[in-house]
PDB file as gemmi writes it, atoms N, CA and C in Angstrom:
CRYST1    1.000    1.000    1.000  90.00  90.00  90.00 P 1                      
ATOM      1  N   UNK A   1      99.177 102.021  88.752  1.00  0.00           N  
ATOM      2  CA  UNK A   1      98.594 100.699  88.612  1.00  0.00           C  
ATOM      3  C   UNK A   1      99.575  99.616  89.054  1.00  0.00           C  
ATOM      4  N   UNK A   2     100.773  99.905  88.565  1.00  0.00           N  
ATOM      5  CA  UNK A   2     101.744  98.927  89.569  1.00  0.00           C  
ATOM      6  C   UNK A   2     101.804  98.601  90.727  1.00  0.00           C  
ATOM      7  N   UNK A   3     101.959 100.025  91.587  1.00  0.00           N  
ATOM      8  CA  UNK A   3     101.768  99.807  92.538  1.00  0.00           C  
ATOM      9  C   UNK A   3     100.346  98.868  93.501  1.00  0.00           C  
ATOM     10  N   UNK A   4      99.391  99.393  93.053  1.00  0.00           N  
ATOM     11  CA  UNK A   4      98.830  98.261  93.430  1.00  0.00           C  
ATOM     12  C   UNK A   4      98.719  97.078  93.221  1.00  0.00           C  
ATOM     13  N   UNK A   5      99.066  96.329  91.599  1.00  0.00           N  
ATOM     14  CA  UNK A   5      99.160  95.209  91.660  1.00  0.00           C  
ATOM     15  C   UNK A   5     100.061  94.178  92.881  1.00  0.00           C  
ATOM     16  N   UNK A   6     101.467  95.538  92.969  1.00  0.00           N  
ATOM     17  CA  UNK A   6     102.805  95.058  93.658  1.00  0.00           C  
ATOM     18  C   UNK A   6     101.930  95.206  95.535  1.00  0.00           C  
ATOM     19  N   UNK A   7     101.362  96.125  95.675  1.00  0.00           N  
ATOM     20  CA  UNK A   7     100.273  96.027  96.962  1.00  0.00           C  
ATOM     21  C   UNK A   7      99.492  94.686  97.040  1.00  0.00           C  
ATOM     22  N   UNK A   8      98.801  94.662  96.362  1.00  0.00           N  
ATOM     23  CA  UNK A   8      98.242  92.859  96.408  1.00  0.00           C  
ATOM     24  C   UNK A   8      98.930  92.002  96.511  1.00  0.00           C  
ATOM     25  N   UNK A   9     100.255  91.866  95.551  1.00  0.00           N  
ATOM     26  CA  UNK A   9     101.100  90.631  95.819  1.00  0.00           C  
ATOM     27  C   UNK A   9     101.937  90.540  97.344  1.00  0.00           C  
ATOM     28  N   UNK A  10     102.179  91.715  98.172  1.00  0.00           N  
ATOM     29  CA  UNK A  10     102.824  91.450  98.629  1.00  0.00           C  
ATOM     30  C   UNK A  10     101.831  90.647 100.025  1.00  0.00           C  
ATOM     31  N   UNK A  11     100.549  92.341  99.973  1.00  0.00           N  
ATOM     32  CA  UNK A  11      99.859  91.539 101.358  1.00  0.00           C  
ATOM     33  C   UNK A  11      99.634  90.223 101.124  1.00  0.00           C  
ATOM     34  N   UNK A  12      99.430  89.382  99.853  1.00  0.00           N  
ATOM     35  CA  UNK A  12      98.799  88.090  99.839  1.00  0.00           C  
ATOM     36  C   UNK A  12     100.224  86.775 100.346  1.00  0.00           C  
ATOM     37  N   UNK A  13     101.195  87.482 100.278  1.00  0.00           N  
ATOM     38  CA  UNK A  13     102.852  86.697 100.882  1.00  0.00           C  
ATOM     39  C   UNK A  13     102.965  87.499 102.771  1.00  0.00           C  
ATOM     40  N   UNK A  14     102.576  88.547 102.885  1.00  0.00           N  
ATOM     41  CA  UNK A  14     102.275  88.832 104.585  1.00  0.00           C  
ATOM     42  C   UNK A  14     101.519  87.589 105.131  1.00  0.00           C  
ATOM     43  N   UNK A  15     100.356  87.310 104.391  1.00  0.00           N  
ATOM     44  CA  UNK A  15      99.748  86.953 105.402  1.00  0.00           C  
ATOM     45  C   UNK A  15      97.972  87.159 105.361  1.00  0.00           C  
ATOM     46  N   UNK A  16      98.163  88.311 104.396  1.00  0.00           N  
ATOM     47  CA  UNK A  16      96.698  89.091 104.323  1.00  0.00           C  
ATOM     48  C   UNK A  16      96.874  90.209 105.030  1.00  0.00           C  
ATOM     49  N   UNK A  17      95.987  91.103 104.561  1.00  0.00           N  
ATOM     50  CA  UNK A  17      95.875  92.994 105.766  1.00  0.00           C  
ATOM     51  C   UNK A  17      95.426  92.527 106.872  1.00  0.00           C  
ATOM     52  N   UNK A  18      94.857  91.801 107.357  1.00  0.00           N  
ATOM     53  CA  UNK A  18      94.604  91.211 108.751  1.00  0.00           C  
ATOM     54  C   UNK A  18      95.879  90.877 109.758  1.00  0.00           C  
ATOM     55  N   UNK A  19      97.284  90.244 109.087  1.00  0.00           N  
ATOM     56  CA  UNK A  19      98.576  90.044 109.674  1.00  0.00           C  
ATOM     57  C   UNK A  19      98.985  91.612 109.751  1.00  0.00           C  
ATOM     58  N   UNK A  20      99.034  92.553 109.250  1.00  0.00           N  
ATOM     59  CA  UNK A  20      99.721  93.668 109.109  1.00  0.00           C  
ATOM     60  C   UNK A  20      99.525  94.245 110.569  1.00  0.00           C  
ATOM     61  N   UNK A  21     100.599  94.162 111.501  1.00  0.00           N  
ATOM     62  CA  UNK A  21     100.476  94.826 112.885  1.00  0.00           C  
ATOM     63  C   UNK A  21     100.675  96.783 113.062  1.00  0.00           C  
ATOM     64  N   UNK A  22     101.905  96.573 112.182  1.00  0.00           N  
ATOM     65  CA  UNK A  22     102.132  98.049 112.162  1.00  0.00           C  
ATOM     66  C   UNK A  22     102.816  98.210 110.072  1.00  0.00           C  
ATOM     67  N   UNK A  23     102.859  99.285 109.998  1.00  0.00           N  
ATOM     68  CA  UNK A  23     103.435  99.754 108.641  1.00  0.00           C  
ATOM     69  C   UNK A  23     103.889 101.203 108.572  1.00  0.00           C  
ATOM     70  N   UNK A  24     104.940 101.182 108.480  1.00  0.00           N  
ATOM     71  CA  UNK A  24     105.330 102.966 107.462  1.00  0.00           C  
ATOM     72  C   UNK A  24     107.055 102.690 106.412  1.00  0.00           C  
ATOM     73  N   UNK A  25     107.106 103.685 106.415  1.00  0.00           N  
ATOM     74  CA  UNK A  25     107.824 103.742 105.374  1.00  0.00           C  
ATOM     75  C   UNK A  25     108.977 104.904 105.550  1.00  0.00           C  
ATOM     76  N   UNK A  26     110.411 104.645 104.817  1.00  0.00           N  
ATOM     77  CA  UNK A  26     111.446 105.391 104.738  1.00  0.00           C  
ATOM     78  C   UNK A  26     111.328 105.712 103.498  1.00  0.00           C  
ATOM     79  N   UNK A  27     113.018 106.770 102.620  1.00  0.00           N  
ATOM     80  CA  UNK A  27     113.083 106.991 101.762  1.00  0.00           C  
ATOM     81  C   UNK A  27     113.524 105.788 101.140  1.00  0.00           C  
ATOM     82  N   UNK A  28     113.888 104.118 101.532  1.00  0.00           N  
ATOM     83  CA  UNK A  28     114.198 103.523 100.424  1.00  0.00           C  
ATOM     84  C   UNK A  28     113.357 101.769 100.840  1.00  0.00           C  
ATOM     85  N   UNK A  29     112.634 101.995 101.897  1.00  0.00           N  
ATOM     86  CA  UNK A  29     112.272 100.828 102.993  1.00  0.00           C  
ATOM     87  C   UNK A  29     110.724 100.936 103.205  1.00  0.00           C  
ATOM     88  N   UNK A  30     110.140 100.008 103.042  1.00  0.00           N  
ATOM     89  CA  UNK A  30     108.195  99.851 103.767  1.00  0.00           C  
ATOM     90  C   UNK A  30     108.967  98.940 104.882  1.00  0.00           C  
ATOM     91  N   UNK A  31     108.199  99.461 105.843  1.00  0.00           N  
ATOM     92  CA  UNK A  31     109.148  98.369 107.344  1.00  0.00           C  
ATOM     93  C   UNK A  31     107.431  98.196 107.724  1.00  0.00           C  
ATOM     94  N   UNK A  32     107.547  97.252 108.522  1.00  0.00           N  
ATOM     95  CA  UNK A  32     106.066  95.947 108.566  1.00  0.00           C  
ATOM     96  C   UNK A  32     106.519  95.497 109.656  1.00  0.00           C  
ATOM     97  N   UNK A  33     105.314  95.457 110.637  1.00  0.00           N  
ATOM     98  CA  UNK A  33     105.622  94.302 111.723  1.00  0.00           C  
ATOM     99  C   UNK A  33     104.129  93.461 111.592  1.00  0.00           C  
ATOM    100  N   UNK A  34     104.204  92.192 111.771  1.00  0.00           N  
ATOM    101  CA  UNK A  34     103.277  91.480 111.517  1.00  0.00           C  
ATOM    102  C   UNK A  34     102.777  90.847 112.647  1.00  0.00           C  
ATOM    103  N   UNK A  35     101.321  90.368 113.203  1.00  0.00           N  
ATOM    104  CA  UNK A  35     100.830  89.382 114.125  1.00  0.00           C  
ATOM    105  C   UNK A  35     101.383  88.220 114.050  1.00  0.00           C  
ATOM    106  N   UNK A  36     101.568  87.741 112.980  1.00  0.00           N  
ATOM    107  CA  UNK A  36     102.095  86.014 112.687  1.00  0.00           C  
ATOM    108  C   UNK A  36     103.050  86.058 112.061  1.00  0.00           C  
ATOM    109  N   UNK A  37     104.242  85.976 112.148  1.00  0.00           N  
ATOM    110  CA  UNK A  37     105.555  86.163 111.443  1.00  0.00           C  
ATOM    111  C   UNK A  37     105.663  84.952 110.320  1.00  0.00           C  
ATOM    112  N   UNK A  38     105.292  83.554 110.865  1.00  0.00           N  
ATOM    113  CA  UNK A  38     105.000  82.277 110.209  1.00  0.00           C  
ATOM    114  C   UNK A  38     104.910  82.153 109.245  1.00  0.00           C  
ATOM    115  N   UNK A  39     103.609  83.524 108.629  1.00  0.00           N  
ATOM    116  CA  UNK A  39     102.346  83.487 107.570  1.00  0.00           C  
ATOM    117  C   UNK A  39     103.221  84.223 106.192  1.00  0.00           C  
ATOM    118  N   UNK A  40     104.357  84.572 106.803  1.00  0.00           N  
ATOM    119  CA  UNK A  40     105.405  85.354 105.339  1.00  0.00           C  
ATOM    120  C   UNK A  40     105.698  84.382 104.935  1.00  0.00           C  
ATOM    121  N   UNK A  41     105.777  84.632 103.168  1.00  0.00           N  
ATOM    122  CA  UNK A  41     106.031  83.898 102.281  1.00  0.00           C  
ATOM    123  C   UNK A  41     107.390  85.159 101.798  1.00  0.00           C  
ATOM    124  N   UNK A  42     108.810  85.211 102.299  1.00  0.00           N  
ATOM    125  CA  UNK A  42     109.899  85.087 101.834  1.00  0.00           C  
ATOM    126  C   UNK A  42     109.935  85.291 100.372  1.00  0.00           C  
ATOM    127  N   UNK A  43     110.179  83.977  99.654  1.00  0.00           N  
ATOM    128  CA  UNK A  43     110.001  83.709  98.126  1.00  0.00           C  
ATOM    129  C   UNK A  43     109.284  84.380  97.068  1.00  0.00           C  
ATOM    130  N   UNK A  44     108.068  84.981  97.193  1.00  0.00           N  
ATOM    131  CA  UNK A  44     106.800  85.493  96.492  1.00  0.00           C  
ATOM    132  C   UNK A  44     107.498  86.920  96.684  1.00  0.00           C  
ATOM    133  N   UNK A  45     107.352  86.991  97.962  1.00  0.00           N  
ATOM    134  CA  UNK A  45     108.073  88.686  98.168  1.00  0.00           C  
ATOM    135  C   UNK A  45     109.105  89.034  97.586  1.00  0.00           C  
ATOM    136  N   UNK A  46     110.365  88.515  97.465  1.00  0.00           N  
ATOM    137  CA  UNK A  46     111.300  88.805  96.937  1.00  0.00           C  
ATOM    138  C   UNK A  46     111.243  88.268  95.201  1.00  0.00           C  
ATOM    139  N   UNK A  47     110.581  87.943  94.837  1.00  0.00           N  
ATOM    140  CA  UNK A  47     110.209  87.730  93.515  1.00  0.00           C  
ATOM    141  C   UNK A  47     109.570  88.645  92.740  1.00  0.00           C  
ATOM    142  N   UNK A  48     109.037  89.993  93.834  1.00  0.00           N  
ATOM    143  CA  UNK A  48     108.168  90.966  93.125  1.00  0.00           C  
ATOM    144  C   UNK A  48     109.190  92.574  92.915  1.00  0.00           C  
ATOM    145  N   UNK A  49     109.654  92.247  91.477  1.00  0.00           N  
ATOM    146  CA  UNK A  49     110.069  94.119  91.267  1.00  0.00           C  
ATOM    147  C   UNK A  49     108.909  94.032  91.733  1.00  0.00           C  
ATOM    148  N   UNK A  50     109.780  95.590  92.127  1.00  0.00           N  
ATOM    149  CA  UNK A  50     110.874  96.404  92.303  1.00  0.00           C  
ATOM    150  C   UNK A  50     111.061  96.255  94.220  1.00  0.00           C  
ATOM    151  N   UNK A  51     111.141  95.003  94.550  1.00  0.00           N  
ATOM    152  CA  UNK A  51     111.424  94.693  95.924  1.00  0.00           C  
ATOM    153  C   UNK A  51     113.162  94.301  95.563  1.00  0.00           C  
ATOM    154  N   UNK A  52     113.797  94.501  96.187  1.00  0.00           N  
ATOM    155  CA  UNK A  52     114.999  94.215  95.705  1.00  0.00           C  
ATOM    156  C   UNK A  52     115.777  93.424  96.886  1.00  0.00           C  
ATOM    157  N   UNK A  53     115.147  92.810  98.352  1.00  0.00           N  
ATOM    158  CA  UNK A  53     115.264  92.469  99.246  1.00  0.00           C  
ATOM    159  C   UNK A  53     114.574  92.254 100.640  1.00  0.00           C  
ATOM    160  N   UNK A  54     114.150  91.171 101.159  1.00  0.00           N  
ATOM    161  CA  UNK A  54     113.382  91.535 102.122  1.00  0.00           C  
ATOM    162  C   UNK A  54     114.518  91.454 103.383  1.00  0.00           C  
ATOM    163  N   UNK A  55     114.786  92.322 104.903  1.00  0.00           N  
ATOM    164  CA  UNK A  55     115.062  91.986 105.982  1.00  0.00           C  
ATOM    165  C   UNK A  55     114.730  91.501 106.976  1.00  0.00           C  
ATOM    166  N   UNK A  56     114.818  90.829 108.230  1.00  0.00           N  
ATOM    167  CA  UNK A  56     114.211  90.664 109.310  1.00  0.00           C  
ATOM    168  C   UNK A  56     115.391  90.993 109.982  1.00  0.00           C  
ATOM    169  N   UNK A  57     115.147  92.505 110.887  1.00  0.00           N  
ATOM    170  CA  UNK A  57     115.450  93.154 111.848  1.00  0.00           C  
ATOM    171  C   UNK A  57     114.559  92.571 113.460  1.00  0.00           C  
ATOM    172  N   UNK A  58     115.651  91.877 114.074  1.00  0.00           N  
ATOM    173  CA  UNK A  58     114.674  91.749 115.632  1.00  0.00           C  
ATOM    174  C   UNK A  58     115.636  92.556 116.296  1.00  0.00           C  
ATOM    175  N   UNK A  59     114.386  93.660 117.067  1.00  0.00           N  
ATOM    176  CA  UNK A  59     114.502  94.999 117.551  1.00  0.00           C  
ATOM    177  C   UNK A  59     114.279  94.845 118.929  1.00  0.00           C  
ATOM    178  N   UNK A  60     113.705  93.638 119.488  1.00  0.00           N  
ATOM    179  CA  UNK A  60     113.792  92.704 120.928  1.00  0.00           C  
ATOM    180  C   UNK A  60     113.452  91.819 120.889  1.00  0.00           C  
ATOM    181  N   UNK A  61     113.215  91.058 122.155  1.00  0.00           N  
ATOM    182  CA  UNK A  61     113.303  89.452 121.669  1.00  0.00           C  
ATOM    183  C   UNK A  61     111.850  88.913 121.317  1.00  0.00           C  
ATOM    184  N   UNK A  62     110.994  89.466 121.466  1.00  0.00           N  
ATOM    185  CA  UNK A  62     110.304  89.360 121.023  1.00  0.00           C  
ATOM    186  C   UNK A  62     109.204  90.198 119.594  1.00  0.00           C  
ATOM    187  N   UNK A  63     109.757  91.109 119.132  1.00  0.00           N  
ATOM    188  CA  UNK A  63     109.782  92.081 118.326  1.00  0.00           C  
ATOM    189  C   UNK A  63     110.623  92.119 117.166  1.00  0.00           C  
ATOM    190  N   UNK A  64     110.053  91.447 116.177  1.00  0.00           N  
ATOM    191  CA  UNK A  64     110.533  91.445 114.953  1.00  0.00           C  
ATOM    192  C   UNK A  64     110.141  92.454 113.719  1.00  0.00           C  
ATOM    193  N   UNK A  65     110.989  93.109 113.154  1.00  0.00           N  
ATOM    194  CA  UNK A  65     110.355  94.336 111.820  1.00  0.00           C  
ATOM    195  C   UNK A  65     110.950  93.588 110.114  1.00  0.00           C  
ATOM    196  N   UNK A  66     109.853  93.502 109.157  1.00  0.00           N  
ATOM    197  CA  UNK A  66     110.128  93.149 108.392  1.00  0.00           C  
ATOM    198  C   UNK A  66     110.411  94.348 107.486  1.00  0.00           C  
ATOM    199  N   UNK A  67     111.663  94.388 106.633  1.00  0.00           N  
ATOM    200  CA  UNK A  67     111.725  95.875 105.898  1.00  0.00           C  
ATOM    201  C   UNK A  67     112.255  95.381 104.288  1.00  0.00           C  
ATOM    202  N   UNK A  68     110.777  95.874 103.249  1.00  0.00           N  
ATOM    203  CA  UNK A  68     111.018  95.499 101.930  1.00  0.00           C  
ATOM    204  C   UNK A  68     111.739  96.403 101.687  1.00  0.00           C  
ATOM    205  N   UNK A  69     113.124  96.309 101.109  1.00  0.00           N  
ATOM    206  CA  UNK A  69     113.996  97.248 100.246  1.00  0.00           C  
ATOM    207  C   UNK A  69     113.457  97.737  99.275  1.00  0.00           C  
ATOM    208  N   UNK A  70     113.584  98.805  98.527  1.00  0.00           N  
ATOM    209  CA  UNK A  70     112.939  99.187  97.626  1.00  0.00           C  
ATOM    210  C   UNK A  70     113.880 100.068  96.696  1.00  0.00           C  
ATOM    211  N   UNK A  71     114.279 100.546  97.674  1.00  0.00           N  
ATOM    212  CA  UNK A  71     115.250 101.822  96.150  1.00  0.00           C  
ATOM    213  C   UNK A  71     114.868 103.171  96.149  1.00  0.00           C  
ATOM    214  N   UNK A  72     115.628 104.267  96.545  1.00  0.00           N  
ATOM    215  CA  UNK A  72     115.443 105.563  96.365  1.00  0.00           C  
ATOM    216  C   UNK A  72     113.973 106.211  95.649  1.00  0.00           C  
ATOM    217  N   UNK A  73     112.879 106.739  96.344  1.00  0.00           N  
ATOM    218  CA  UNK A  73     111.848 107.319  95.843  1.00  0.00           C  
ATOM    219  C   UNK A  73     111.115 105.900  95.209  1.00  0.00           C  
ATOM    220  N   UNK A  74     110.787 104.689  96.232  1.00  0.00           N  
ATOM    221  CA  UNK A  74     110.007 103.973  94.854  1.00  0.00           C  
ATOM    222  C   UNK A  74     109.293 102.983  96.450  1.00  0.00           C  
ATOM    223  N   UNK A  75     109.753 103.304  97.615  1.00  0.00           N  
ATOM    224  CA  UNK A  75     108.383 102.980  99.138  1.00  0.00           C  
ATOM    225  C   UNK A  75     107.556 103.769  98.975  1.00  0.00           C  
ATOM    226  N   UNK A  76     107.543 104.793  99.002  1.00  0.00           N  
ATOM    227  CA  UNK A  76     106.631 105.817  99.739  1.00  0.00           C  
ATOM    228  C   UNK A  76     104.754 105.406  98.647  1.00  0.00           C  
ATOM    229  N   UNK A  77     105.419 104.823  97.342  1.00  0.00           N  
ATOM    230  CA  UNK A  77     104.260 104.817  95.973  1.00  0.00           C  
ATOM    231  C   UNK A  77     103.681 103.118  97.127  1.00  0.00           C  
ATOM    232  N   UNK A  78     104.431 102.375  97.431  1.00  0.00           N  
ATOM    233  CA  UNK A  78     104.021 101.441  97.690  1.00  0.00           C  
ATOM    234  C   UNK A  78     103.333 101.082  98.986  1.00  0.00           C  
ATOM    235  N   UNK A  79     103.861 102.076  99.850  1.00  0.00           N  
ATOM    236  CA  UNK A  79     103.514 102.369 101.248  1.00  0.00           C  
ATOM    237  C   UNK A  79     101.825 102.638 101.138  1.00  0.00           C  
ATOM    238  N   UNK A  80     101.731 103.647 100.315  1.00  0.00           N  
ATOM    239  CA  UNK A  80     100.874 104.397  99.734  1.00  0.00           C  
ATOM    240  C   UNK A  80      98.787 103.407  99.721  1.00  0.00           C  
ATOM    241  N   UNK A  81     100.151 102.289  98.757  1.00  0.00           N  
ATOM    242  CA  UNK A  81      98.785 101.393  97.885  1.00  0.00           C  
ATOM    243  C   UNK A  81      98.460 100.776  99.143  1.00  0.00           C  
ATOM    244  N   UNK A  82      99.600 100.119 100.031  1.00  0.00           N  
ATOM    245  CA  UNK A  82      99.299  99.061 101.284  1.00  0.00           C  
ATOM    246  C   UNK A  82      98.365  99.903 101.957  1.00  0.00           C  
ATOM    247  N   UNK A  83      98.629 101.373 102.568  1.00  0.00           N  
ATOM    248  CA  UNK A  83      97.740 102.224 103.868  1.00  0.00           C  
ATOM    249  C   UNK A  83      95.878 101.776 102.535  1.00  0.00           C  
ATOM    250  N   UNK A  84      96.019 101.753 101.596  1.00  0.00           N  
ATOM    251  CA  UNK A  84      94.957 101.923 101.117  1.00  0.00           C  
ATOM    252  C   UNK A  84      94.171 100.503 101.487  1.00  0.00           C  
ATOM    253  N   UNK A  85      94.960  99.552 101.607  1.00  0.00           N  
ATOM    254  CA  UNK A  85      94.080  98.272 102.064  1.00  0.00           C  
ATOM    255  C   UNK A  85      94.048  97.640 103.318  1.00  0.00           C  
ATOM    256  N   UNK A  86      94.742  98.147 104.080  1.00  0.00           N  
ATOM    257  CA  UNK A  86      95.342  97.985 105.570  1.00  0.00           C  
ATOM    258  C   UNK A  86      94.901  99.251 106.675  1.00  0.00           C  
ATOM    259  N   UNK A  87      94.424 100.675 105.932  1.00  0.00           N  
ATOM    260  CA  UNK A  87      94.575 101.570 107.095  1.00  0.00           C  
ATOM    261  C   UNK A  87      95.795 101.640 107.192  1.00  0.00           C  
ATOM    262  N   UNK A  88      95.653 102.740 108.255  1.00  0.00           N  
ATOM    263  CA  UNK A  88      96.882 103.489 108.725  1.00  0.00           C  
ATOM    264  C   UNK A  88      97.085 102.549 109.919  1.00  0.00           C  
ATOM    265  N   UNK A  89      98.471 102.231 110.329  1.00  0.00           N  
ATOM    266  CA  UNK A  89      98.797 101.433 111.232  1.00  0.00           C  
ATOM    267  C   UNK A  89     100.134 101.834 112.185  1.00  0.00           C  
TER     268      UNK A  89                                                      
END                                                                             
């Protein structure tokens, strides 16, 4: 049940599942690339345990990856709730 609450809060600081360009997940990272980079709300995101950091990795110059930190065994639950409102991406 967390997890999805923590799934709602975050897509609603993305942007909405509509911004969500791509999504997967590591053992400690949900990495996100978004249509509108703009539409992140920063603040909200990093305000939600068990996020413990957000990054912005630009991977080219036009190609930016957003990656919520998370912590050993505690993406994959969250990855999880997002594919459930977003699809697989």
């Amino acid at each position: 049940m967390e997890n999805q609450r923590l799934a709602t809060a975050v897509l609603a600081a993305l942007g909405g599942a509509d911004n969500v360009a791509a999504l997967r997940y590591c053992a400690s990272r949900v990495r996100l690339k978004l249509h509108d980079n703009t539409q992140i709300d920063r603040q909200l995101i990093e305000q939600q345990p068990p996020v413990r950091a957000l990054l912005e990795v630009t991977l080219a110059p036009q190609l930016t990856e957003f990656q919520l930190v998370m912590g050993p065994g505690q993406s994959r639950p969250l990855y999880q709730a997002l594919v459930e409102r977003v699809g697989e991406k």
